[in-house]
C-alpha positions as a printed Julia matrix, in Angstrom:
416×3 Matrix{Float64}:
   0.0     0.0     0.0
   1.19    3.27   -1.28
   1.43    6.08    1.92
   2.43    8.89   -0.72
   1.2    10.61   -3.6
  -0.4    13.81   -5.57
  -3.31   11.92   -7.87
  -6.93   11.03   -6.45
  -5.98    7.84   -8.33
  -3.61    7.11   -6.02
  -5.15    8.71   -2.54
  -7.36    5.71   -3.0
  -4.65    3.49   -2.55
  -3.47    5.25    0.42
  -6.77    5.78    2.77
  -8.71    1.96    3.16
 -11.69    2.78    1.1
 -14.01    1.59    3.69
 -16.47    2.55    6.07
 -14.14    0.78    8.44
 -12.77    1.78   12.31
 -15.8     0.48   13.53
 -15.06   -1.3    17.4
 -11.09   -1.17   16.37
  -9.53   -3.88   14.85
  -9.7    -7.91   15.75
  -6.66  -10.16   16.51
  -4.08  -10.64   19.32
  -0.9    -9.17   17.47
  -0.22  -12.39   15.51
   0.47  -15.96   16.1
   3.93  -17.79   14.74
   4.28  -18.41   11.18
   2.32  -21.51   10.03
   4.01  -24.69    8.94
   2.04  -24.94    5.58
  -0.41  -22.92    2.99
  -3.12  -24.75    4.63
  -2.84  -23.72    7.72
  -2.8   -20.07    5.96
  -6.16  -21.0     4.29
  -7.4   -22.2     7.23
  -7.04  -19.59    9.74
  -8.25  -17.3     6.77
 -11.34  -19.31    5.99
 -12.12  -19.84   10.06
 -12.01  -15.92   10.29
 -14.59  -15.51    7.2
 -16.8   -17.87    8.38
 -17.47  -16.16   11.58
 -17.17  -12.5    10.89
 -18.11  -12.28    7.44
 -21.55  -10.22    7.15
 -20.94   -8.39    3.69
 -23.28   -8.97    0.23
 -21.49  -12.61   -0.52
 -22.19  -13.65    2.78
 -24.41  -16.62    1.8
 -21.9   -17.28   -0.93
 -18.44  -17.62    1.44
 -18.73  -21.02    2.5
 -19.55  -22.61   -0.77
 -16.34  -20.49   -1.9
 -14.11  -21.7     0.62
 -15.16  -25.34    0.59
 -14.28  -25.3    -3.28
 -10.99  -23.76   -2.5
  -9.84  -25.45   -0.08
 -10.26  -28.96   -2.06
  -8.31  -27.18   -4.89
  -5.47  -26.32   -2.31
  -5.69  -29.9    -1.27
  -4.7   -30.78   -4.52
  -2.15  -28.7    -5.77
  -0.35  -28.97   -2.26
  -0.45  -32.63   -3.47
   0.9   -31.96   -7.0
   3.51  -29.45   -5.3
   5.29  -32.48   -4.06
   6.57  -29.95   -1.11
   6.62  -29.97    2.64
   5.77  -28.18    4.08
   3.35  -27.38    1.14
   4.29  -23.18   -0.26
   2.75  -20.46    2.15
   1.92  -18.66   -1.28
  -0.44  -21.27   -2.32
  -2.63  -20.43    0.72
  -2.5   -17.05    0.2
  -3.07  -17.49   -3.42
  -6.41  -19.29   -2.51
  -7.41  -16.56    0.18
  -7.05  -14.1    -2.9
  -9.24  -16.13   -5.0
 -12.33  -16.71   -2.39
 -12.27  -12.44   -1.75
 -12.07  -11.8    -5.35
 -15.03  -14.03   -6.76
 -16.68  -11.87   -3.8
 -15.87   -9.04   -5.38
 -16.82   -6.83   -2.15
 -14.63   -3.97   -2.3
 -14.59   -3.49    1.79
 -13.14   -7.07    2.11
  -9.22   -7.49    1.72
  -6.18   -8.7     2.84
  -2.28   -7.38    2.88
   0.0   -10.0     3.34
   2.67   -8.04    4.0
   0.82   -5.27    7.13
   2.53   -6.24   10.62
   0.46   -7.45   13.22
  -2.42   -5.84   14.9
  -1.69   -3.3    17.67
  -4.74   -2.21   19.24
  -2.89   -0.65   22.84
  -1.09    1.84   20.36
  -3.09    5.07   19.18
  -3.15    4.92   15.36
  -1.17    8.06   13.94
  -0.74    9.47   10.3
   2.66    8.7     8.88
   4.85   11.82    7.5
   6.76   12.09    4.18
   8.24   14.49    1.82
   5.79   16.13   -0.15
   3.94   19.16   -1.42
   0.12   18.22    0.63
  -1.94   18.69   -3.21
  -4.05   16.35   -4.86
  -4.71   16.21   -8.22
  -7.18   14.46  -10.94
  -7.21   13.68  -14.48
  -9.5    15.07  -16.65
  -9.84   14.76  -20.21
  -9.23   15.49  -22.56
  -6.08   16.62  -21.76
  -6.06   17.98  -18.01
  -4.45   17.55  -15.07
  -6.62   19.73  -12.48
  -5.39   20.53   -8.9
  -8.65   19.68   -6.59
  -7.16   19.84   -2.8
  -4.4    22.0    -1.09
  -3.89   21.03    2.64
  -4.02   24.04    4.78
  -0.26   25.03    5.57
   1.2    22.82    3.1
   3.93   23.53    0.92
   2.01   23.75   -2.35
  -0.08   26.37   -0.35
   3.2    28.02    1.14
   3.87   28.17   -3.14
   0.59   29.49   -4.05
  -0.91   26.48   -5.4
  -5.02   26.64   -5.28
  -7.28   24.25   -5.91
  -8.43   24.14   -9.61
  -5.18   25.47  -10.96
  -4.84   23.42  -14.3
  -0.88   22.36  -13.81
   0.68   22.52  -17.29
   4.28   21.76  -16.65
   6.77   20.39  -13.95
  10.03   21.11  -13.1
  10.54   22.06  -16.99
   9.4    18.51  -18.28
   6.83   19.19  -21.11
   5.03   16.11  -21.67
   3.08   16.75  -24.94
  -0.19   16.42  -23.4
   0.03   13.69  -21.85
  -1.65   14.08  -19.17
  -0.79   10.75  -17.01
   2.77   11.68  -17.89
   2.58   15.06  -16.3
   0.93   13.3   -13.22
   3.69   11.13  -13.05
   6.5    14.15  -13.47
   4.72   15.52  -10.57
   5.32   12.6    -8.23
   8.85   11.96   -9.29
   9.59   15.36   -8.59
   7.79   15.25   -4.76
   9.8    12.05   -4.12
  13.2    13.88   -5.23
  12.48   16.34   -1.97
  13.95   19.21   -3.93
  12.42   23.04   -5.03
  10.61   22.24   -8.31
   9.05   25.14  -10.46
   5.29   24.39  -11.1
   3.62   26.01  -14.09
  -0.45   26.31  -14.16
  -3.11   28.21  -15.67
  -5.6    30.13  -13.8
  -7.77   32.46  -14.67
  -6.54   32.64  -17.81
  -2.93   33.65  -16.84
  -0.39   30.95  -16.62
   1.95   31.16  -13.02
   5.13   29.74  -12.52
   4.96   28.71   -8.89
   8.01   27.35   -6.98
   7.22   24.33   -4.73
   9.37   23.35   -1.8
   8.29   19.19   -1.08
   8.63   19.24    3.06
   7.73   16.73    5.81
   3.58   16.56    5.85
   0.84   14.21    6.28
   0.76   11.62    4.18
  -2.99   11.59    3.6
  -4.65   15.02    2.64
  -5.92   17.25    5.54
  -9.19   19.1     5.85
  -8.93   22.78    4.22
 -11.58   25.95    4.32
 -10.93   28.52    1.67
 -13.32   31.23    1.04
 -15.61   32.25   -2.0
 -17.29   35.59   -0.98
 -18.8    35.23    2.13
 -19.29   31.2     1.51
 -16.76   29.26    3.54
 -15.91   25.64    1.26
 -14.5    23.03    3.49
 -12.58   20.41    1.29
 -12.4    16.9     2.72
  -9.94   14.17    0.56
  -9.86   11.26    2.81
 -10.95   10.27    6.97
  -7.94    9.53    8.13
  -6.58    9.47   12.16
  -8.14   13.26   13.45
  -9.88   14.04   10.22
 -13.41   14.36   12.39
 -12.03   17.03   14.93
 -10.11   19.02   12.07
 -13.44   19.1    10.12
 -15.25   20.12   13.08
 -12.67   23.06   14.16
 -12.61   24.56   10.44
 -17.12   24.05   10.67
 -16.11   26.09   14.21
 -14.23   28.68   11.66
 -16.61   28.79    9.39
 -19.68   29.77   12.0
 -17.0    32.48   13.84
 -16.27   34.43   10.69
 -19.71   35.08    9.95
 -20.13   32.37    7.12
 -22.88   33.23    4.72
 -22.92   29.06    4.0
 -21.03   26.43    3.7
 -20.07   23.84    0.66
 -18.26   20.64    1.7
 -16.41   19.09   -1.34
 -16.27   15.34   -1.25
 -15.58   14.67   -4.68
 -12.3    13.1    -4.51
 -12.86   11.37   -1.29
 -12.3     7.48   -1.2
 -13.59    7.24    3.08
 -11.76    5.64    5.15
 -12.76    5.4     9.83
 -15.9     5.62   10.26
 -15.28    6.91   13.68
 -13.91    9.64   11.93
 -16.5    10.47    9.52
 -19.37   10.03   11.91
 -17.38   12.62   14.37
 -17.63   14.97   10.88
 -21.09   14.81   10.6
 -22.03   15.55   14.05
 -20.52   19.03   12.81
 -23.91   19.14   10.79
 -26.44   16.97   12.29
 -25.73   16.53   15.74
 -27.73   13.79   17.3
 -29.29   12.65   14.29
 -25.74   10.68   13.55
 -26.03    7.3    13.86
 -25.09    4.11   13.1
 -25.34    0.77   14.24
 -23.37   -2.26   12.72
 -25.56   -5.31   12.3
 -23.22   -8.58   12.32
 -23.07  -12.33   10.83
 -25.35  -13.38   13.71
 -27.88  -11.22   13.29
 -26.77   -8.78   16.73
 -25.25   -5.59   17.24
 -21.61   -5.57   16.67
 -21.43   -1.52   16.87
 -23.26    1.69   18.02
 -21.78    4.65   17.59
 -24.14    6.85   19.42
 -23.04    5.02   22.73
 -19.37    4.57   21.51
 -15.97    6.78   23.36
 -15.66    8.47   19.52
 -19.69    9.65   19.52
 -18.26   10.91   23.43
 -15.29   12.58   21.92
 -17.26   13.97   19.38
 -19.75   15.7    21.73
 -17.05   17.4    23.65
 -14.84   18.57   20.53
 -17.5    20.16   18.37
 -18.76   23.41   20.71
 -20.2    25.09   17.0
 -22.38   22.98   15.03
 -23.66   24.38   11.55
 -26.66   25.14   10.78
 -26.83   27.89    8.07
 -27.06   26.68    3.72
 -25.02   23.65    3.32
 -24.4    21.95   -0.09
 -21.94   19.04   -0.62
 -20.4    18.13   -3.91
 -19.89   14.7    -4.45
 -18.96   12.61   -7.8
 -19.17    8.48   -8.44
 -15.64    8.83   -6.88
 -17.2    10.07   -3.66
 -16.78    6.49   -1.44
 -17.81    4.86    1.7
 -17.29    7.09    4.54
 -17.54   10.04    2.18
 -20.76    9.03    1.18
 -21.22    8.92    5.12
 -20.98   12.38    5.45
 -22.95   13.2     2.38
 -26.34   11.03    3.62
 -25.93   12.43    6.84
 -25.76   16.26    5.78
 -27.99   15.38    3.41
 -30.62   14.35    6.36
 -29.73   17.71    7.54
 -31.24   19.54    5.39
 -27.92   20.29    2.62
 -28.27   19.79   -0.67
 -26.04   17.59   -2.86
 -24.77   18.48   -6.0
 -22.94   16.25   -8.35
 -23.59   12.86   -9.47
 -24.66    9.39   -7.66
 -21.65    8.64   -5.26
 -19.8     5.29   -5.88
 -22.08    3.3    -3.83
 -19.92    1.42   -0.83
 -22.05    2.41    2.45
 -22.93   -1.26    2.16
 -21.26   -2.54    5.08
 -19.0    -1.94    7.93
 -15.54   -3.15    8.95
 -12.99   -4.84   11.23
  -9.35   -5.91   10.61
  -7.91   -9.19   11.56
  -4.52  -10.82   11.92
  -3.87  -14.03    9.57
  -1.69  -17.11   10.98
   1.27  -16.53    9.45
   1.56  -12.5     9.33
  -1.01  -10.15    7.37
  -4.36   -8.21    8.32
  -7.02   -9.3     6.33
 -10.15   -6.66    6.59
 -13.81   -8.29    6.37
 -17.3    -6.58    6.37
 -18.22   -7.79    9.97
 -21.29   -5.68   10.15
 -24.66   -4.28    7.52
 -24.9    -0.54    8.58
 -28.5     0.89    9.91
 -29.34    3.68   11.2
 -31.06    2.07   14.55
 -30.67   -1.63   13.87
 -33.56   -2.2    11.65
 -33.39    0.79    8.84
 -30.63    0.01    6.32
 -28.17    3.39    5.35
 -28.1     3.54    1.1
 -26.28    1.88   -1.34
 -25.7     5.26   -2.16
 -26.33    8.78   -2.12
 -28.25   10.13   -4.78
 -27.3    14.01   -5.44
 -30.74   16.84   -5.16
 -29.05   18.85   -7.81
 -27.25   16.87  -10.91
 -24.14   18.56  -12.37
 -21.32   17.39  -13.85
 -17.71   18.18  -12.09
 -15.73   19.26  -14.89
 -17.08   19.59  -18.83
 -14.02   19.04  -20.9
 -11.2    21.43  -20.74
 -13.0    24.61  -19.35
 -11.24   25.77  -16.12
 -14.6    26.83  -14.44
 -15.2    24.29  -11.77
 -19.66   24.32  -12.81
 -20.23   21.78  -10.25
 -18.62   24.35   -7.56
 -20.19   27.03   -9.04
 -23.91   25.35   -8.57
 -23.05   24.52   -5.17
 -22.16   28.47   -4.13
 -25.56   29.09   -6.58
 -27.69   26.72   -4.22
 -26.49   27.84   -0.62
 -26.98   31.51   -1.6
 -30.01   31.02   -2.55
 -31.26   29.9     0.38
């Protein structure tokens, strides 16, 4: 798993695109490495067939039966003892991809579980901006973390970047994303060339220690405060909640919250965002394999936390932009403003509010992540595939630099 990067593409790689977090993660910190790849199976398959509560979850013992016998075999035909760890994992791989559920996974190569440690967001060398690839032929900036050195440059969000470091790439617009990240991981001043407004800038970007996943930022159009959100990582709720604070102190005519780019991630987190906007309407309540409660977050230390940490809730014109690549935990926040009275502008969110999650350590090293729990509102009522947007508008049409899905947003909140 990448912990670094500039493209949305790849900030889905780096934040667990899941409405995970929920009751921490399972295991003990990991047992001894197993003798065989059956006793990798094994564990794997004893841990699906308790936990597992996500859409295939009338499917996943027919699916591990059939693999299993298959491992049998080519253990047999392997003519090794003990028979390859690989094969194991091979077969693990092969049950969670005929799921095809995009909240269950495994990393073979994550360390063990450590649930006395406080989770904490890794640091690295880079310039804190996203970008995303349009087409036809545009590489549009759509975050700058508050503080970070692409801000410290000048760097806003919707510059269109044009050229890095001197490297023309023709057009080629994956090519100029990829300029961008080789010139982050060098760690040295690069010269950034974009085009806003019309004029093109040549901005000077120093990469420096930051986050690794994007931060919460407010910027300002008018009077309207817009709160970008790319990810819910470790202290993404409270951040979100002190810039809503921000927002409410400076005498904001409304807020827009821009999910478009966001690919979830702890649901703690997410939930603590939306009690920003809703309050005590947040809820959520993970039903598991068994049929019982396996989570509340009303009644949980987060919802606590939560309670104490946002003094200023909001409760002015809210609209939040999302896009299809607006996932899980964004989509969270979305339904839940939504319930609040905002109104969503974009297009039909990616649809993964399906189920919630908990992490797991395999015999023989790795953290496999299952949907242990269907998410409701109060145990009975099922959240949404998916959020379905009040006001339809595409993000981005072609190659004009006005951001029209931004634009209807600030159009809808001062309206009201």
């Amino acid at each position: 798993m990448r912990t670094r990067g500039q493209s949305v593409g790849r900030m889905l790689a780096l934040v667990t695109a899941a409405f995970g977090g929920l009751g921490g993660a399972g295991g003990a910190g990991g047992p001894p490495p197993p003798a065989d790849a059956l006793t990798v199976f094994d564990g794997a398959a004893r841990l699906l067939r308790t936990h597992y509560a996500g859409p295939g979850m009338g499917e996943v013992d027919g699916l591990l039966t059939a693999q299993r016998q298959l491992l049998t075999s080519r253990c047999t035909a392997a003519a090794a003892s003990p028979c390859p760890v690989p094969l194991g994992r091979a077969a693990v791989d092969t049950v969670l991809s005929t799921l095809g559920d995009r909240h269950t996974s495994v990393r073979w190569d994550a360390p063990p579980l450590n649930r006395t440690q406080a989770p904490t967001v890794p640091t690295y060398v880079w310039s804190g901006l996203l970008t995303q690839l349009m087409r036809p032929g545009v590489l549009r900036v759509v975050h700058v973390d508050h503080g970070s050195p692409a801000e410290r440059a000048g760097v806003r969000p919707g510059d269109l970047v044009l050229n890095v470091g001197g490297r023309d790439d023709l057009d080629d617009v994956g090519l100029r994303s990829s300029f961008l990240e080789a010139a982050e991981e060098a760690g040295k001043p690069f010269v950034l060339r974009v085009r806003r407004g019309g004029a093109v800038r040549a901005l000077t970007v120093t990469p420096a220690s930051w986050p690794a996943w994007g931060q919460p930022s407010l910027r300002w159009e008018d009077r309207v405060a817009v709160i970008s959100v790319p990810n819910f990582a470790v202290g993404t709720g409270a951040a979100f909640g002190r810039l809503v604070t921000r927002a409410v102190q400076q005498g904001a005519a409304g807020l827009v919250v821009d999910l478009r780019w966001n690919p979830g991630g702890l649901a703690d987190e997410c939930l603590g965002a939306a009690y920003s906007l809703a309050g005590e309407a947040v809820n959520v309540v993970g039903i598991g394999r068994s049929g019982q409660a396996v989570y509340e977050w009303r009644t949980s230390a987060s919802a606590q936390k939560a309670r104490q940490q946002t003094p200023v809730r909001w409760k002015g014109p809210l609209a939040l932009l999302v896009t299809s690549q607006t996932f899980s935990c964004g989509e969270v926040l979305a339904y839940f403003g939504q319930r609040a009275g905002g109104t969503v502008v974009g297009s039909p969110t990616g649809g993964v509010m399906t189920s919630v999650v908990k992490s797991y350590d395999v015999p023989g090293g790795g953290v496999i992540s299952l949907s242990s729990g269907r998410p409701t509102l109060d145990g009975r009522v099922r959240l949404p595939e998916r959020v379905q947007p009040d006001v339809t508008e595409p993000t981005v049409a072609d190659q004009e630099e006005t951001d029209t899905a931004l634009q209807e947003a600030l159009r809808v909140v001062r309206r009201r």
